[in-house]
C-alpha positions in Angstrom: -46.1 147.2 214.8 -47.1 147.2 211.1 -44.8 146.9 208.7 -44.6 148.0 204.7 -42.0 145.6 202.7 -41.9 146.9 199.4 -39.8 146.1 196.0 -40.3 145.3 192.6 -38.4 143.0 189.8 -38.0 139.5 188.5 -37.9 136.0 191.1 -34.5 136.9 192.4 -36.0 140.1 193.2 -39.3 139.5 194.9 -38.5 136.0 196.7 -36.2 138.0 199.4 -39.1 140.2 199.9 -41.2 137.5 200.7 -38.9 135.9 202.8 -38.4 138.7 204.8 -42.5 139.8 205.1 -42.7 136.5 206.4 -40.1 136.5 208.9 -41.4 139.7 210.3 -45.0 138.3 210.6 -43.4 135.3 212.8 -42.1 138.0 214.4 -45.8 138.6 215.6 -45.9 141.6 213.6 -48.9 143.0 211.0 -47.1 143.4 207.8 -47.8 144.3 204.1 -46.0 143.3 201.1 -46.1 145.7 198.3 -44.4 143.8 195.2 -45.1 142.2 191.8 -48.0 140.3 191.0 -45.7 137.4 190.5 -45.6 137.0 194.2 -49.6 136.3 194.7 -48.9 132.2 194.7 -46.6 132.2 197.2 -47.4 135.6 199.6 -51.2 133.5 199.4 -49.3 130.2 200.8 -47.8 132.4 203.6 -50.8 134.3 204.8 -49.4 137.5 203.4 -51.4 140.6 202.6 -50.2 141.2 199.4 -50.8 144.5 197.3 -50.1 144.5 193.7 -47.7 146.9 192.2 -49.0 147.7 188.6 -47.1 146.2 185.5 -45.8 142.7 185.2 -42.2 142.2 185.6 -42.3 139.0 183.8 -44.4 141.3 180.7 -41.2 143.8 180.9 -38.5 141.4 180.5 -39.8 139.0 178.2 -41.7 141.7 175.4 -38.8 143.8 176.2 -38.5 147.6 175.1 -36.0 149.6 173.3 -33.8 150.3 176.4 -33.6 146.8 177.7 -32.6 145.9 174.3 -30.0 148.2 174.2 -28.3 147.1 177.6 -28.7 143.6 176.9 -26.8 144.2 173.4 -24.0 146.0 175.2 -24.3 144.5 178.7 -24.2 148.3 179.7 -27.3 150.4 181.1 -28.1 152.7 178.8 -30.0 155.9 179.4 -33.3 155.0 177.6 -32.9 152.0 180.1 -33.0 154.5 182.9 -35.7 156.7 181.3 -38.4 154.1 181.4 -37.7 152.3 184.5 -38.0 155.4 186.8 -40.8 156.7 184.8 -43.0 152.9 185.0 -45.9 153.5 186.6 -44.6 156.4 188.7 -48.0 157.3 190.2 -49.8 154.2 190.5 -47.3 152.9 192.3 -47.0 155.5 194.6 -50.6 155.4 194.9 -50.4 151.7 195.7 -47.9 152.3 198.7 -49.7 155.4 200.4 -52.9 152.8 200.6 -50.4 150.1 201.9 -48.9 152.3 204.4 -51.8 153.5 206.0 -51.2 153.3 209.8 -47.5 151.4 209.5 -45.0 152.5 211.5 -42.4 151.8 209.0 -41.4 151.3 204.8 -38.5 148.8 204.3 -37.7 149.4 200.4 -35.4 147.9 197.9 -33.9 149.8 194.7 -36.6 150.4 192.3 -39.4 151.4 194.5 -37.1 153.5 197.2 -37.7 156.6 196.1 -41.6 155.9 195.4 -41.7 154.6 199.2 -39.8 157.5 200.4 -42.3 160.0 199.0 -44.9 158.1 200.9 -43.0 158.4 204.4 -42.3 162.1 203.5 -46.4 162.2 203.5 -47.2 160.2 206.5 -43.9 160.8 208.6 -42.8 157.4 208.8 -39.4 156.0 209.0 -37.9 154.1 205.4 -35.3 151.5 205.6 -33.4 151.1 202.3 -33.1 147.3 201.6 -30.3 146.7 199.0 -30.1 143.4 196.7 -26.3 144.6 195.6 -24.0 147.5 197.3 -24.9 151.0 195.5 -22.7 152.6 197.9 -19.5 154.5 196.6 -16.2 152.5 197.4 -12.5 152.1 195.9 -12.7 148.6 196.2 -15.5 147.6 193.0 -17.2 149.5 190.2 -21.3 150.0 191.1 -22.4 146.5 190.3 -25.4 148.7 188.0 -22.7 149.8 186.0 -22.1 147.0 184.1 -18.7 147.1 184.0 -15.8 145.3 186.4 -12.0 145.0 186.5 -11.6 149.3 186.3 -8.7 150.9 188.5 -9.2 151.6 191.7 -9.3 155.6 191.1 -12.1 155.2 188.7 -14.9 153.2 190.9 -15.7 155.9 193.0 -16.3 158.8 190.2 -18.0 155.9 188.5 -20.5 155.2 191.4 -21.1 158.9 191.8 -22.1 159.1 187.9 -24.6 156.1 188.5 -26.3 157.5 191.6 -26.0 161.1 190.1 -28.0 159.7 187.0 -30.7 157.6 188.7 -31.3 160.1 191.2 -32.1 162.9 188.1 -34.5 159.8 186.6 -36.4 159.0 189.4 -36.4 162.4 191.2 -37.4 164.3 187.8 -40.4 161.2 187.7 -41.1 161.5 191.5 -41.8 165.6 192.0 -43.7 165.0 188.7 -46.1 162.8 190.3 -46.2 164.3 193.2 -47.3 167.6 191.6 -50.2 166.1 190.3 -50.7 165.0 193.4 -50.3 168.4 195.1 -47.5 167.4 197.3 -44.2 169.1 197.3 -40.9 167.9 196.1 -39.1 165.2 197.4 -36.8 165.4 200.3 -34.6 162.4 200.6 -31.5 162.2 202.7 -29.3 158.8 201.8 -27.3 159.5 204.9 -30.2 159.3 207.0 -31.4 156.1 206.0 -30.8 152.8 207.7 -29.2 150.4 204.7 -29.8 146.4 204.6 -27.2 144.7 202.3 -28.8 141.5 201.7 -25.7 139.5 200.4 -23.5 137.2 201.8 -19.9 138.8 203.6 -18.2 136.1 202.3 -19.5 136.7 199.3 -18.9 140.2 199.7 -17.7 142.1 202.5 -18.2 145.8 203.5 -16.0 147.9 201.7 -13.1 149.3 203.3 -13.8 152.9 202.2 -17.8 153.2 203.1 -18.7 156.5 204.3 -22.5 155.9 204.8 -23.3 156.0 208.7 -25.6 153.3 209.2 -25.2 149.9 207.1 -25.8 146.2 207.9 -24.6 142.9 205.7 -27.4 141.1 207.1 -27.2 138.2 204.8 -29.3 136.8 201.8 -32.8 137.4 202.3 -34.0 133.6 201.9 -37.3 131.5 202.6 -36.4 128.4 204.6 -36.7 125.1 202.2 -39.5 123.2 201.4 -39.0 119.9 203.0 -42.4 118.4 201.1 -40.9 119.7 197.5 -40.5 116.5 195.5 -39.2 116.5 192.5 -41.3 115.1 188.6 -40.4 111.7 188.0 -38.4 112.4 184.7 -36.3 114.4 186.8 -35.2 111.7 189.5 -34.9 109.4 187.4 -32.4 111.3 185.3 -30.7 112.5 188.3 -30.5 108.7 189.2 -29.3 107.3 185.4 -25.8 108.8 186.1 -23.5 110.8 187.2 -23.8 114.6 188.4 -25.0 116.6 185.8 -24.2 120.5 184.5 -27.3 122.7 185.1 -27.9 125.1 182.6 -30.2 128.0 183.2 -30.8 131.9 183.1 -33.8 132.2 184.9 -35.6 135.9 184.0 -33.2 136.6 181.4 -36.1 136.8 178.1 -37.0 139.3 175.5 -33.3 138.6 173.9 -33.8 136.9 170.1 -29.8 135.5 170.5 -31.0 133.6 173.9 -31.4 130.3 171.3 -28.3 130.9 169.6 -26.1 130.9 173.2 -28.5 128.2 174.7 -27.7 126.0 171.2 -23.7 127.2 171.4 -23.8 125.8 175.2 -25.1 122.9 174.3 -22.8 121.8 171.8 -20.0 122.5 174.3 -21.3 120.1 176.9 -21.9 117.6 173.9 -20.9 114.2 175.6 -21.6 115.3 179.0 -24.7 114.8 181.2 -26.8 118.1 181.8 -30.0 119.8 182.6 -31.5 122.9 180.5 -34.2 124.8 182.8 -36.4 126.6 181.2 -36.6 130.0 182.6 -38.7 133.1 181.2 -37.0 132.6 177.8 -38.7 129.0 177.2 -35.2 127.9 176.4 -36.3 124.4 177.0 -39.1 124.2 174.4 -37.0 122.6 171.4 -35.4 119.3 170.5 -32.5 118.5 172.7 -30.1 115.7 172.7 -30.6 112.6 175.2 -28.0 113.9 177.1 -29.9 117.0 177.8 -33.0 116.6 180.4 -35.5 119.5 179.9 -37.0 120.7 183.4 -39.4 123.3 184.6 -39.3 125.4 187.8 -36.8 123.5 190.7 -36.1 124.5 193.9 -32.3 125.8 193.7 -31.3 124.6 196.9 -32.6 121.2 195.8 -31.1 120.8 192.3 -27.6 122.9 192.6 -26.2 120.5 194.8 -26.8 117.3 193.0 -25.2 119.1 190.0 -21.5 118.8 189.2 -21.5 122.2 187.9 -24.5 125.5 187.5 -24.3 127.4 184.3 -26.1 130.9 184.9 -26.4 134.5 184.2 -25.5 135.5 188.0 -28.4 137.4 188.8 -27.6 138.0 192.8 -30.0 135.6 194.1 -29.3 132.8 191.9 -25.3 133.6 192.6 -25.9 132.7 196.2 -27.6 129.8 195.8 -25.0 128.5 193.9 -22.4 129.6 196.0 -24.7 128.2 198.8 -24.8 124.7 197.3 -21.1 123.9 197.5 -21.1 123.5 193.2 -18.9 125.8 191.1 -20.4 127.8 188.1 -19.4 129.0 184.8 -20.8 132.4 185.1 -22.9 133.7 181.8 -23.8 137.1 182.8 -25.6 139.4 180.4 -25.6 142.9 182.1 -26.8 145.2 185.2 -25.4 143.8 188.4 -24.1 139.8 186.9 -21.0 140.7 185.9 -20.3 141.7 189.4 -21.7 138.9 191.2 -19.9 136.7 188.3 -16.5 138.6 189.1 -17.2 137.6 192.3 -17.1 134.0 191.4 -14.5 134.1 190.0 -12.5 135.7 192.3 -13.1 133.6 195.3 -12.4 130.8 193.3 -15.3 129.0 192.6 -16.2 129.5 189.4 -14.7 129.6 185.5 -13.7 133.4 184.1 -17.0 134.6 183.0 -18.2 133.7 179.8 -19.2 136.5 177.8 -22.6 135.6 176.3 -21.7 138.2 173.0 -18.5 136.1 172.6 -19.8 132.4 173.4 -18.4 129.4 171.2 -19.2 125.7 171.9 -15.3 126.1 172.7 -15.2 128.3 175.1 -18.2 126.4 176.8 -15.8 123.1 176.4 -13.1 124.8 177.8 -15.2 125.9 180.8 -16.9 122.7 181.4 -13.1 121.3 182.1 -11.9 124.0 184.2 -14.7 124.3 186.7 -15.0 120.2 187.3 -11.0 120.3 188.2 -10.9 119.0 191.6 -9.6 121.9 193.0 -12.1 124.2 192.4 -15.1 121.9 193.5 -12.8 121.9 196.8 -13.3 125.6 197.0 -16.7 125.8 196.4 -17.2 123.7 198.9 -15.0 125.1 201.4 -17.1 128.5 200.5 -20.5 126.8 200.8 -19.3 125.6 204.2 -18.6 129.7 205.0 -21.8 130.5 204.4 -23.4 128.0 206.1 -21.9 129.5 209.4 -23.3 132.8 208.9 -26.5 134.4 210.4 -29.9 134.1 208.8 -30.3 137.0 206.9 -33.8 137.7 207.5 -33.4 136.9 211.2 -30.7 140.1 211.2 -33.2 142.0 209.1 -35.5 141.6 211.4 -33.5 142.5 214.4 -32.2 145.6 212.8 -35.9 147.0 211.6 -36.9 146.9 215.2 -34.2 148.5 216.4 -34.8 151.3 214.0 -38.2 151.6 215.2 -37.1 151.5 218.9 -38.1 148.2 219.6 
């Protein structure tokens, strides 16, 4: 069978795409991953055919552009956001799937490229399996994680979700039929209830709501590549690890493109001041300054190698960072910015294993103190912990996947 994995985004996006391309190629099967150039070292490693979607993630986040500005300012989406996601690239990368999908037998799609993908299956008459990263899926029980916004009534979250998916489906629709009447196709017919969804996350982490109305849905698990047992990590870096006791990572991975990242990395720092920690990187370069002795600069680390041999992860709670942490058996002081991390952070919180989220607008040395105490309390290292052992017990996600896109396809 050949199969079309497609998504676009940041790391946390594209790694579960790879991971799940490759499980399906052990599965015997030919398969093509459409994704972000980002992914070339790594799909190369694994033998994967990999076919570039145009535009640079990385380029997006860390230049920025007026809407991503705006919702990092307010931690909300705002519409300009929408405008110029669903319009980036609209017909290359519609372009770039048809070629990809010539002869599959299936598209398995997450978020930002599902509507793209399911203009190519309308053309070739292939089935499209929506792969979700967080639940978009109207429900009592949580706001829509894109919203932004958490701790509403329980009245409001539906109306809310329906305003979300109302207002991405006018963005990308309007940019879709656009396309597609340059391309002399007709417009788009996409049926939500029809499609097979994939919730990538954890259920402990989150489990189906109690309210769902969708037909067809599967918590399969993270989407996760299997560690590298010949990773080793720089000298500095053991030795650090070695020089004392557990330190506090600090990192936000692709958050860039935000002049105040400095000021909240600086404000951080000053509230671990007198404890051990490490300051990744990330896309923001926050590591490229003069840092106490305290504070070990470090590049790119395998997560499930460093979070455990932390005492605590500071982090912006982008959902695949959020389970590795909540993987590793270490508690976090969420930092999220916007889109989906406060969700994932309220998550945290909620089961436990993590400090009330820390408000990156709002961040003192103080609060940071304050957090640094709380999460390290015995009790809450025990929950993490007791969560990371959970986890552990579940089924591979990309196994499930794998098992479920087969099914779909009658295999």
């Amino acid at each position: 069978m050949r199969i079309v994995v497609a998504g676009y985004g940041s790391t946390g996006d594209t790694l579960p795409l790879v991971a799940l391309a490759a499980s399906l190629q052990r599965a015997g099967h030919s398969v093509v991953l459409v994704a972000d150039g980002a992914a070339g070292q790594i799909a190369g490693q694994l033998g994967l055919d990999l076919r570039v979607l145009p535009g640079s993630a990385r380029s997006m986040l860390t230049v920025g552009s007026p809407g991503w500005s705006r919702t990092m300012k307010s931690g909300r989406p705002s519409m300009q956001l929408f405008a110029e996601v669903t319009r980036l690239n609209t017909r290359g990368w519609i372009e770039t799937l048809d070629a990809a999908a010539e002869g599959a037998d299936v598209i398995v799609a997450t978020t930002l490229v599902v509507y793209h993908s399911a203009s190519v299956a309308q053309e070739k008459g292939i089935r499209l399996v929506f792969g979700q990263l967080q639940p978009s899926l109207e429900t009592r029980d949580y706001p829509p994680p894109l919203s932004g916004v958490v701790g509403t009534p329980e009245w409001l979250n539906r109306p809310l979700a329906d305003l979300v998916s109302a207002t991405g489906d006018l963005f990308y629709r309007s940019a879709i039929n656009k396309a597609r009447r340059d391309l002399g196709q007709p417009r788009l017919q996409l049926a939500w209830e029809a499609l097979p969804i994939l919730a990538a996350w954890s259920p402990t982490l989150l489990p189906a709501a109690s309210d769902w109305t969708h037909p067809n849905v599967t918590i399969t698990g993270p989407w996760q590549l299997p560690s590298d047992p010949d990773w080793q990590p720089p000298n500095d870096l053991a030795e650090f690890l070695a020089d004392g006791e557990p330190p506090i990572y600090v990192g936000f991975g692709s958050m860039a493109g935000l002049g105040e990242l400095s000021t909240w990395r600086d404000a951080i720092i000053q509230g671990l001041a007198g404890r051990r920690a490490l300051l990744s990187s990330g896309w923001a370069a926050l590591a490229d300054t003069d840092l106490p002795d305290t504070v070990h600069p470090i590049g790119w680390a395998p997560h499930d190698w460093i979070f455990p041999r932390c005492a605590a992860i500071v982090h912006h709670c982008g959902a695949g960072t959020t389970h590795q942490a909540a993987q590793s058996g270490t508690p976090s002081i969420p930092v999220p910015f916007g889109m989906d991390q406060p969700f994932w952070a309220d998550r945290l919180y909620k089961l436990g294993i993590a400090t009330r989220p820390i408000n990156p607008r709002k961040i003192t040395s103080e609060v940071v103190r304050a957090a640094a105490a709380e999460v390290t309390r015995p009790e809450v290292t025990r929950k993490a912990l007791e969560t990371a052992q959970r986890i552990a017990s579940e089924p591979d996600g990309v196994t499930a996947a794998t098992s479920v896109i087969l099914k779909t396809c009658g295999l």
